[in-house]
N, C-alpha and C positions, 0 to 999 in steps of 0.2 A: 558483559555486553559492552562493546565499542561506546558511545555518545553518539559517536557519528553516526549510527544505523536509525536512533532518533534522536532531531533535535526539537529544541524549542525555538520558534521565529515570534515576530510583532505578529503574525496573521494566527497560528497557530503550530501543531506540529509537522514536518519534515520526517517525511519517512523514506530511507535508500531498499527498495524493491526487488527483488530480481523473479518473475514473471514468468510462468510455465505456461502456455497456450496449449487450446488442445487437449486438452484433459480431462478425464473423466467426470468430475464436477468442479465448482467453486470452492478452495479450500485454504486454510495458512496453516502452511506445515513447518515453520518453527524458523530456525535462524541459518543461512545459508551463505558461506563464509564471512563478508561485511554488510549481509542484506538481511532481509525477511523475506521467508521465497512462501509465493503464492502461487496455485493453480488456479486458472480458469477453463470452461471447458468451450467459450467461444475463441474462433481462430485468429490470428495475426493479419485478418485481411479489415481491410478500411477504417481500423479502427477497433474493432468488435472487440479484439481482446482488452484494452483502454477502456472501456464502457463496460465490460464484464467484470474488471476491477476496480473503477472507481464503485459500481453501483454494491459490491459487495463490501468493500469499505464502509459505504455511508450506511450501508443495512447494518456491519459489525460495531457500528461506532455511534448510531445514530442518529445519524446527519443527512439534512437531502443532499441530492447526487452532486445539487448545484456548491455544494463546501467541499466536495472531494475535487484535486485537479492537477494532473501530472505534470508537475514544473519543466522535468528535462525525463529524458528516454523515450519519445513517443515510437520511435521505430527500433526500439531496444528491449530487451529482455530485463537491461539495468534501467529499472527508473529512480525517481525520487517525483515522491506525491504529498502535495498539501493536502492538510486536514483541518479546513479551518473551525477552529474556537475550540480546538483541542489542543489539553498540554502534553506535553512527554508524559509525565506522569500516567495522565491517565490512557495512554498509549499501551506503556508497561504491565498496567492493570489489565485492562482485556484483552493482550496477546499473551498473559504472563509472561511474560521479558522480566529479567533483572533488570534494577535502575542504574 
């Protein structure tokens, strides 16, 4: 696995995203060429999908909604989301990713 796909920051971990909307449930289905591709099954309108993935984050990692926060891609499919007071490390752990 890249480094790039997670780093470690001074806040916490740095995750590169790419964001399936629309779909049948909330799910992470593994590694998607330099990302980590997630489904949610709220849509690309005002947000929803953005809020369907941080909130499924913070349930997976568990953290409130308020430590998950999409630095850049908000009207992308490509994002990159903070995870504050998480290391890579334990990133790797519960998505099992290689370190």
């Amino acid at each position: 696995m890249s480094r790039a796909i997670v780093q470690n920051s001074q806040e916490g971990a740095i995750l590169t995203i790419y964001v399936q909307p629309k779909a049948a449930r909330n799910e992470y289905l593994g590694l998607h060429g330099e990302a980590l591709k997630f489904r949610v099954a709220a849509p690309p309108v005002e947000g929803a999908a953005n809020d369907a993935l941080c909130s499924f984050l913070a349930e997976r990692f568990d953290l409130p909604k308020t430590a998950v926060t999409v630095r850049s891609g908000l009207h992308s499919r490509h994002k990159r989301v903070l995870l504050k007071g998480i290391p890579r490390r334990r990133v790797c752990e519960v998505l099992g990713i290689g370190s």
